[in-house]
Structures are given as structure tokens and as C-alpha cells.
N, C-alpha and C positions, 0 to 999 in steps of 0.2 A: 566451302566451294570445292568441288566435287573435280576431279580433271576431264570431266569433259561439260564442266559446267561452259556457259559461253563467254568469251572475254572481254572485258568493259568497253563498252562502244567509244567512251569517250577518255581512253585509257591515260592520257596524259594529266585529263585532269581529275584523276581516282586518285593521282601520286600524289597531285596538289593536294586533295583533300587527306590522303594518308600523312601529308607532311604534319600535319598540323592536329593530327592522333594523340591526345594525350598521352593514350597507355602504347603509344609506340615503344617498344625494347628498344634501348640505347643502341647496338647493333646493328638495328634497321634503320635509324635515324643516318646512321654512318653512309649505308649503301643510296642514300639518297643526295647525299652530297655529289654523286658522279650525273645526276640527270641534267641532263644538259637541255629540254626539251621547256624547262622550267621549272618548278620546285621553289621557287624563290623563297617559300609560306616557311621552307624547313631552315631558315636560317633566323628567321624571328621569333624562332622556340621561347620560351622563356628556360627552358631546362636545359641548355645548350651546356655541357663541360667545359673546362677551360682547353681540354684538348682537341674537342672535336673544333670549338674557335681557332684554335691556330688553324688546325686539320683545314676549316674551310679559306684562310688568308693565305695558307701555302697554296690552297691548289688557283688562288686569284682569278675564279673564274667571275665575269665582272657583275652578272645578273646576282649570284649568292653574294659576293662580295657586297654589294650595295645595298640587299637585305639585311645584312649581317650588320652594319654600319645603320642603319636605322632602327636596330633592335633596342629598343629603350631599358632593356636588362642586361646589357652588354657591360663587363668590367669597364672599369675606367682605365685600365692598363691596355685594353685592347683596343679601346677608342682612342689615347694617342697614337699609338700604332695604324691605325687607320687615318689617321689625323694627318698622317705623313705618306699616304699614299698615293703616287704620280699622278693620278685618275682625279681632274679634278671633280667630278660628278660623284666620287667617292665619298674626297673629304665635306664638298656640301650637305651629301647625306648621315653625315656624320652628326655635323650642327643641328638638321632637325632632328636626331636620334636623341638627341640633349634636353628635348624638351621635360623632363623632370630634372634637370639642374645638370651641372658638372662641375668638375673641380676648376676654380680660376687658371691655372696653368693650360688646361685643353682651351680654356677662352682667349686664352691670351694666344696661344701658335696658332688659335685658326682666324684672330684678328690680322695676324700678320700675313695672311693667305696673299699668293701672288693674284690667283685668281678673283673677280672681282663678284664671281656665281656665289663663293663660298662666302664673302661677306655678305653679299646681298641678303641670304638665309638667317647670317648673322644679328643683319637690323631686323630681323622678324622676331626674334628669339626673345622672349622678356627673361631668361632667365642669366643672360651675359650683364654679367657688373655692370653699374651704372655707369662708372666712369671709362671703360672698354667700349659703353657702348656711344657713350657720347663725340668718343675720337670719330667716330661712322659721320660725323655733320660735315667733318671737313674730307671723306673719305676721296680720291681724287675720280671715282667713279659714277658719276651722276644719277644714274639708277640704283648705287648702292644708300644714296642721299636721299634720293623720291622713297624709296620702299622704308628707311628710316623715319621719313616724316610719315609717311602713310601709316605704319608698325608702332611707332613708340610716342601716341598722343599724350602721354602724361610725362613727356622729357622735360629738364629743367627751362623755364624761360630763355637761359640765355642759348641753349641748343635750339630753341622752336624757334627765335629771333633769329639764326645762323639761317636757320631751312626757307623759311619766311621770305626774308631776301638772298636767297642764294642767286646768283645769276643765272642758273639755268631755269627754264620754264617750266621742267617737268616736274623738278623738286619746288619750285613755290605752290607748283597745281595741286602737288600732291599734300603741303604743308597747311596749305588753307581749300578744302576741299567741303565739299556736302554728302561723303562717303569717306570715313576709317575703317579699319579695318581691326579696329578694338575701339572698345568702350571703357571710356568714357571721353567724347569728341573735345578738341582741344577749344579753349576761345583765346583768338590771337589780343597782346597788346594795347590796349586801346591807341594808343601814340601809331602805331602802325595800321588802324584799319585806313587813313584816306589814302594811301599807297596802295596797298589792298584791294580798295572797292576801284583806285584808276586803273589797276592792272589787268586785262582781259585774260588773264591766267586763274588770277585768282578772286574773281568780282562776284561769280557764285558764291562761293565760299564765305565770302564775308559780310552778304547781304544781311546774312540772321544776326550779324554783331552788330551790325552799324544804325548811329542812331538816324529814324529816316522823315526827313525835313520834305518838305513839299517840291521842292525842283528835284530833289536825289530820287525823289517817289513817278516823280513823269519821267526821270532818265531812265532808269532803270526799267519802268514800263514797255520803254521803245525799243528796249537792248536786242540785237538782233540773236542773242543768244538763248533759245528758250528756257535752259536749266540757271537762267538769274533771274527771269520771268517768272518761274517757278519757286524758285525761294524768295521772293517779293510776295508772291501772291500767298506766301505762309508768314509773310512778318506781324504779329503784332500791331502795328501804329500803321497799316499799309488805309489808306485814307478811304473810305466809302465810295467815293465815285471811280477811282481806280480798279477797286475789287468789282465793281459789276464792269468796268472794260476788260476784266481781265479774267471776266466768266464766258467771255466771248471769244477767251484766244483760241488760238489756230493749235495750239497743242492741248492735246488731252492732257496730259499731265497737268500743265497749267492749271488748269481747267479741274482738275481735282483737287488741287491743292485750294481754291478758293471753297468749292462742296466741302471742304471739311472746317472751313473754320465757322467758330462760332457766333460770329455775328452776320453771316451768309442769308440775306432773306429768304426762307422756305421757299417760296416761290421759284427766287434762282437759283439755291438747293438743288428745288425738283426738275426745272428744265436742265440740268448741267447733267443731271443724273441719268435723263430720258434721251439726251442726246450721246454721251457717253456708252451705254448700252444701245444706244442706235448704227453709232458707230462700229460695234461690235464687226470685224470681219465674218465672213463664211468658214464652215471647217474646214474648205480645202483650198484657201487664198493663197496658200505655198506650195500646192500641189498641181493645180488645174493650170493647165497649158491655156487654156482661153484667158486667162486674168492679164496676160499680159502688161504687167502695172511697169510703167515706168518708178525710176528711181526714187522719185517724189512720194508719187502712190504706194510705192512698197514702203517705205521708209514710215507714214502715216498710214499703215494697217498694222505696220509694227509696233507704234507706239499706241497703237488702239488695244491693240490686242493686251500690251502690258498695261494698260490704264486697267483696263477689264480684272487683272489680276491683283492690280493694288486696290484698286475700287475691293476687292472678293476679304483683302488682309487687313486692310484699313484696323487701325485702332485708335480711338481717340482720348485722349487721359483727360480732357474737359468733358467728355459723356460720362466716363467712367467715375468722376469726380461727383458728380449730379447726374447719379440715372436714372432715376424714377420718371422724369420726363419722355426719355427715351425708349425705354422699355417695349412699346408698343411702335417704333419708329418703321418707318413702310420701305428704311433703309436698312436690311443686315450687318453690313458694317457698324450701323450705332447701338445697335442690340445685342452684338457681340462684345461692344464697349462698354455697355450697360451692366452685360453678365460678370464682365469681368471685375465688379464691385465685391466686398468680401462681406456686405452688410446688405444685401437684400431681403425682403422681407419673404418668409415662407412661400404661401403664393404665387409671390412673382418668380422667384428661383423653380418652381416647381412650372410655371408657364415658360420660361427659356428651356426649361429641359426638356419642354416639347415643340420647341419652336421649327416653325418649316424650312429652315436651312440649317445643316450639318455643323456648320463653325458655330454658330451661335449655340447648337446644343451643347457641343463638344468645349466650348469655351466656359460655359454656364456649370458644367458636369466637374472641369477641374479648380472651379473657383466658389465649390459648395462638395467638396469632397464628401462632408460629413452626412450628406442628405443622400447620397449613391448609394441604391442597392443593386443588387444583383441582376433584379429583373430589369432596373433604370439603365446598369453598365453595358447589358446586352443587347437591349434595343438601341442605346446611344453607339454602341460598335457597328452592329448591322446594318447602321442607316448612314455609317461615315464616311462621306466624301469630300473627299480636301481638295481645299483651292488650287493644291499643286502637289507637284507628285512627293510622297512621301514614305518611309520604313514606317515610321510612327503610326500607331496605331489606337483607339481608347481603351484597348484589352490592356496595352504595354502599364497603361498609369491603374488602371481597375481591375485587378486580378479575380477571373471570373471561378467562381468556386467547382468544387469537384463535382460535383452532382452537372452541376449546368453545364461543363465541360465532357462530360461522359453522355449527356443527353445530344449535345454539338456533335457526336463522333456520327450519327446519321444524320445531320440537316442539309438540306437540299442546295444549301450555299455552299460551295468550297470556300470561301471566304471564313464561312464559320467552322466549316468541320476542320478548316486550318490550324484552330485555335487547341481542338482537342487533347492533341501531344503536350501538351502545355502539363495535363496533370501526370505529375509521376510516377502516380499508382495507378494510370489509366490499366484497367484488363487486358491481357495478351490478345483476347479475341479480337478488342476492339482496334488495338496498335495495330495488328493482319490485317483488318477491315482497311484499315487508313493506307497501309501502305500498300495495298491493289489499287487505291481511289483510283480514277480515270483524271483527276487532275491532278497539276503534277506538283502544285504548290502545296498539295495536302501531301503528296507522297513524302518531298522534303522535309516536311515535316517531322513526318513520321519516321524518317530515316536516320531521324537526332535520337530520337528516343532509348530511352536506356534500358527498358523493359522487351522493345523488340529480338523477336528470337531469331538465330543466326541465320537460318534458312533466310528467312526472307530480308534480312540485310545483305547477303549477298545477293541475294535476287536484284535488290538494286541498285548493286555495284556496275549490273549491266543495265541501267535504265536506262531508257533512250534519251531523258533529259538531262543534259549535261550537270543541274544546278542538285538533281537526285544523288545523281549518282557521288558526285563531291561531298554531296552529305553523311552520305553512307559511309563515306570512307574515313572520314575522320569522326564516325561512333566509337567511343573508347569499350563498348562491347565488341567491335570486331576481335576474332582469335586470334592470335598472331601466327600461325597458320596461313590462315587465309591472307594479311598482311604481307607471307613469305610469297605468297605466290603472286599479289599484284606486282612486289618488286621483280620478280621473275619476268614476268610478263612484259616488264617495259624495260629490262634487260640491265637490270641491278643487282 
């Protein structure tokens, strides 16, 4: 970078990205501890001194400070240190920094936290002692009890009994729930489901345990609550005449949940299915000032819209169990269920992998690994469109070979020429080629690469796209040179 080269458009976050330079010189690493503008990325080094740590706890500035405290390669001498610091927003970040384990003593002084944030983080944490974390049932802060019952599904009986009936409502909602937040979902009690299913806190939650008699099946039916509607219309013993009232309810969800089970007559299958996509909102039902939906309407295009999306992810482990019925199903969802068998017959694996929806490819592709070639993983990538927004990509799981990746550096998809930088030996011509691309998700690409030559990595230190330019700057081929003079520039 030339002194009258032009200076990064988007210069605050060139540092960001410089922060996080591997082959940053220890030195420069120093002068970035003074930006105040952000930088946060340089305290999460993993190559961080024991001095530059203090270096960053003296100067207490709070942004570095609380990176530095989520650094997961942080001494454990410096995490009680931090342990003990006034800010309670600190010491919580501390807890989560703990996530690969910590010595009993840092679990033990942040158990004793006055603050009730830092426990709360604490009942998240599976890696606080059992018995530390089981004192959290009687913690005197109600949210730090809900987020423990929600966090710690495989606590001993007599803690899940505590949560269960706790007196507050938030903590039994969250102890007997139809959503944890780790796997593997708790089943309460048996002695405690008819408290349970009389609780309007906790009635969802226990529908799926309880065993279900023919008055509990019409009560339950009428419950003004749809998410117990809902897990009724997925029970097991849920009686035949209920299941078609309850292919009729007023919530989509409802309403899916009966399309997926297996004894559903095709028929009401298919009309649950045609109304479901009927229901479909327009694209711009959140946008268009003429919609003017009252509370109600808005509330049912919302939960239309997420039916539409669970309808798209649906997986069924009784399809998947016996697929060969399904296989040809005129629903995606059960063809995606189907694929995901690990015993499909040639043929029919070879038919999923050309099926006319993207998940059912992309599902069929990672549960026949051994039949993916080259030519299979590149049409299965360019044709993949996911139900929801995603990083993930079928390049990420099927690493496309050097030839096809070097033939990708001209494809008329940036999507695909994105993939190119991928090879390591890619051609310096072709890296130049990527990194003028007109789009800018290829530039970033190509602004990782280790083979690109310094000109034109600086070049895109001044991209006009903010996500370029950040990449550029944390290539461990930048010079340290040029390095000297971004911290110049932003006055380090």
C-alpha cells in the first residue's frame, strides 16, 4: 500500500479484521488495544501474552474487557480475576467463557454472585459441578430457576421435582415445557403429571406424558390454548374422531401436527395440506400499508407463514423408519423423511438425488455419501435452496475437487465462482480474476486466499464492501508494512 494509495472506506472495520490477523507481530497486536472505536475481535486472540492480558484488564476499557473475559483460551488465573470484577456484565461473560470447563473454585465464587445475570448464565452452563448446580433450584431468583429448568433437562429427579412445583409460574412453564433448550427432553414423574396437565402453565408440556382416556381427549380438545391443541393432536392414543376435529382447527400448527401423523387418512392428509399452502400469506403482508390486518389477522398470517416453514423442515422418523412407501410422496416433507434412510435401494437414492425440491436432494446427498460424485455434489450445490436462511452450504459437507473448482473461477453464478478460492493451489491469475469479480461475495472470497498477491489485497482493503474489505485484512499474507500503516490511519 503505496502512500498515496486511497484509505479503507470502511476503516474501522479493516482494524476489526486486522485484529484477528494471525500473522499480526505481537507489537501491533499491542497498539490496537488503544482503539476505542471497536476492536473487540483483538481480545479473543487465542495467542494473547500473559502481559498483554493484564495490559488489556489495567486499561478496563469495558468493550476489550468483556471480550477478553469470553476468550475461551484465557488462563484460569485471569478468569478469577475477572471473576471479581465490579461490572456485573463482566463477571456473566466470564461464565460463558467457561464453556470448555473450569476449575471448581471459579464455579464456586461465581455461584456465590450477588448478581442474579451471572447466575442465570450459570444454570446454562453444563459444565458447573453437579452439585453447584443443583443449589440454582432453590436460587432465590425466579428467572435464574426458569432458565435452570429450561438449561439442565437431565437434572437429578429430586431438582426437576423442585422446578416442577416451584411456586412461580415461570419456572414450572419452563420445567414442563414442549421446547428445551438441550437435548435430551426431560419426562416429568409420573405421580406429578395430573397436577401438571391441571395447571394451565404447565398442560402443554405434559400432554405428550399423560396417559389419554377419553374425557381428558375432549378436554383437552376444547382447551382454549392452541399449543395443547397442538401436542394432543401429536399424541399417540389421540382417538380417531378427535383427529379429524382437529384437522379442522383454526390454527395451522394444529393442523400440521395431525398431517403428520400416521394414521391421518390421505384424504385429510391432502386437504390439511392444500389449505395450509392456501393459507400461504402474500410476500409483502408485512410490508403493504393496504393490509391493514387487525391484531387477529396479523397474528394468523404469522402463524401461517411459520406453518409454511415447518410444513418445508418437517421430518418424520415413522417415514423414515418405512420409506419405500413414501419415496414417491406428492409431499416433500415425507420424501425428505424417506431419504433420510441409510438403506435405500440404488435407484431410489439415485431418484431422491434428483428430486424437484432442494431439501429432499440435499438430504438424500448426506445420507448416501458414498454414491456423491463430483458431478452429483455440484449440481446438488447449485440447485440449493433452503427452507431458511443459512451459512451452510452442500459444498461445506462435499468438498468439490480442484479441477471443478478452478473450472467454477468463470461460472456465470457468483454463487459458484464463490466456491473457487476454496482450492489452495487455485492460479494467481485466476485469484486476480476473483478478486475484481463485480460481486462482492466472490471478492470476499478471494480476499481469504493465501495465494493472492499483495497488490491486489490491498486493493481491497479499500473495497467499498464493508464484508471485503474485513477480509482482506485479516489475510495472514498481508505485509506488516502495510498492517503499519492501517494502524496509522486509524490513529494507533
Amino acid at each position: 500500500m503505496s502512500d498515496d494509495a486511497p484509505p479503507p472506506v470502511h476503516l474501522d472495520e479493516v482494524v476489526e479484521g486486522l485484529a484477528e490477523n494471525p500473522a499480526l507481530p505481537p507489537e501491533f497486536v499491542r497498539r490496537l488495544f488503544a482503539h476505542r472505536k471497536g476492536c473487540r475481535r483483538v481480545a479473543r486472540r487465542p495467542d494473547l501474552t500473559d502481559g498483554m492480558i493484564a495490559e488489556i484488564i489495567a486499561l478496563d476499557e469495558h468493550r476489550l474487557t468483556h471480550s477478553l473475559a469470553l476468550n475461551r483460551r484465557l488462563p484460569e488465573a485471569f478468569r478469577m480475576t475477572l471473576a471479581e470484577h465490579p461490572d456485573p456484565v463482566i463477571r456473566a461473560a466470564v461464565v460463558v467463557g467457561t464453556d470448555g470447563g473450569a476449575p471448581r473454585e471459579l464455579f464456586e465464587r461465581l455461584h456465590r454472585d450477588a448478581d442474579p445475570m451471572v447466575r442465570e448464565y450459570l444454570a446454562e452452563n453444563k459444565h458447573v459441578p453437579a452439585d453447584l448446580r443443583a443449589r440454582l433450584a432453590a436460587d432465590p431468583e425466579p428467572k435464574v430457576r426458569a432458565t435452570l429448568a429450561q438449561w439442565w433437562t437431565q437434572a437429578p429427579e429430586p431438582v426437576r421435582r423442585l422446578l416442577l412445583t416451584d411456586p412461580e409460574d415461570t419456572v414450572r412453564a419452563g420445567a414442563c415445557a414442549t421446547y428445551y433448550s438441550q437435548h435430551p427432553h426431560p419426562v416429568p414423574p409420573a405421580d406429578l403429571l395430573p397436577a401438571l396437565l391441571a395447571d394451565p402453565v404447565t398442560r402443554a408440556g405434559a400432554v405428550r406424558h399423560c396417559t389419554l382416556d377419553a374425557d381428558t381427549a375432549r378436554r383437552l380438545a376444547d382447551d382454549p390454548d392452541q399449543t395443547v391443541r397442538e401436542e394432543l393432536a401429536g399424541h399417540p392414543d389421540l382417538p380417531p374422531p378427535l383427529r379429524d376435529v382437529l384437522a379442522e382447527d383454526s390454527c395451522p400448527q394444529v393442523r400440521l401436527r395431525v398431517f403428520a401423523r400416521r394414521d391421518t387418512p390421505e384424504s385429510a392428509r391432502a386437504a390439511i395440506h392444500a389449505r395450509l399452502l392456501a393459507e400461504v400469506p402474500p410476500r409483502d403482508w408485512l410490508t403493504d400499508p393496504q393490509a391493514d390486518l387487525d391484531d387477529d389477522a396479523l397474528e394468523h398470517q404469522i402463524m401461517s407463514e411459520m406453518a409454511r416453514l415447518q410444513l418445508r423442515t418437517l421430518r418424520l422418523p415413522w417415514v423414515t423408519a418405512d420409506p419405500l412407501p413414501h419415496v414417491d410422496s406428492p409431499y416433500a416433507c415425507f420424501r425428505a423423511s424417506a431419504a433420510m434412510s441409510e438403506d435405500l435401494p440404488a435407484p431410489v437414492v439415485a431418484r431422491l438425488l434428483d428430486d424437484e425440491e432442494s431439501g429432499v436432494r440435499t438430504t438424500m446427498a448426506r445420507h448416501a455419501r458414498d454414491r456423491i460424485d463430483a458431478a452429483t455434489a455440484e449440481r446438488i450445490d447449485r440447485t440449493h435452496r433452503p427452507a431458511k436462511k443459512t451459512r451452510w452450504r452442500p459444498a461445506d459437507d462435499f468438498p468439490l475437487p480442484a479441477d471443478v473448482l478452478r473450472r467454477l473461477a468463470g461460472d456465470p453464478d457468483p454463487r459458484m465462482r464463490e466456491l473457487a478460492p476454496r482450492d489452495p493451489d487455485l492460479p494467481v491469475e485466476l485469484i486476480r480474476r476473483l478478486a475484481a469479480d463485480p460481486d462482492p461475495t466472490v471478492r470476499q472470497a478471494a480476499a481469504t486466499h493465501t495465494r493472492l498477491p499483495v497488490r491486489e489485497l490491498t486493493q481491497l482493503l479499500a473495497d467499498p464492501s464493508e464484508r471485503v474489505a474485513t477480509a482482506a485484512a485479516g489475510n495472514s499474507g498481508l505485509p506488516p508494512e502495510h498492517m503499519h500503516r492501517l494502524l496509522t490511519l486509524a490513529g494507533l
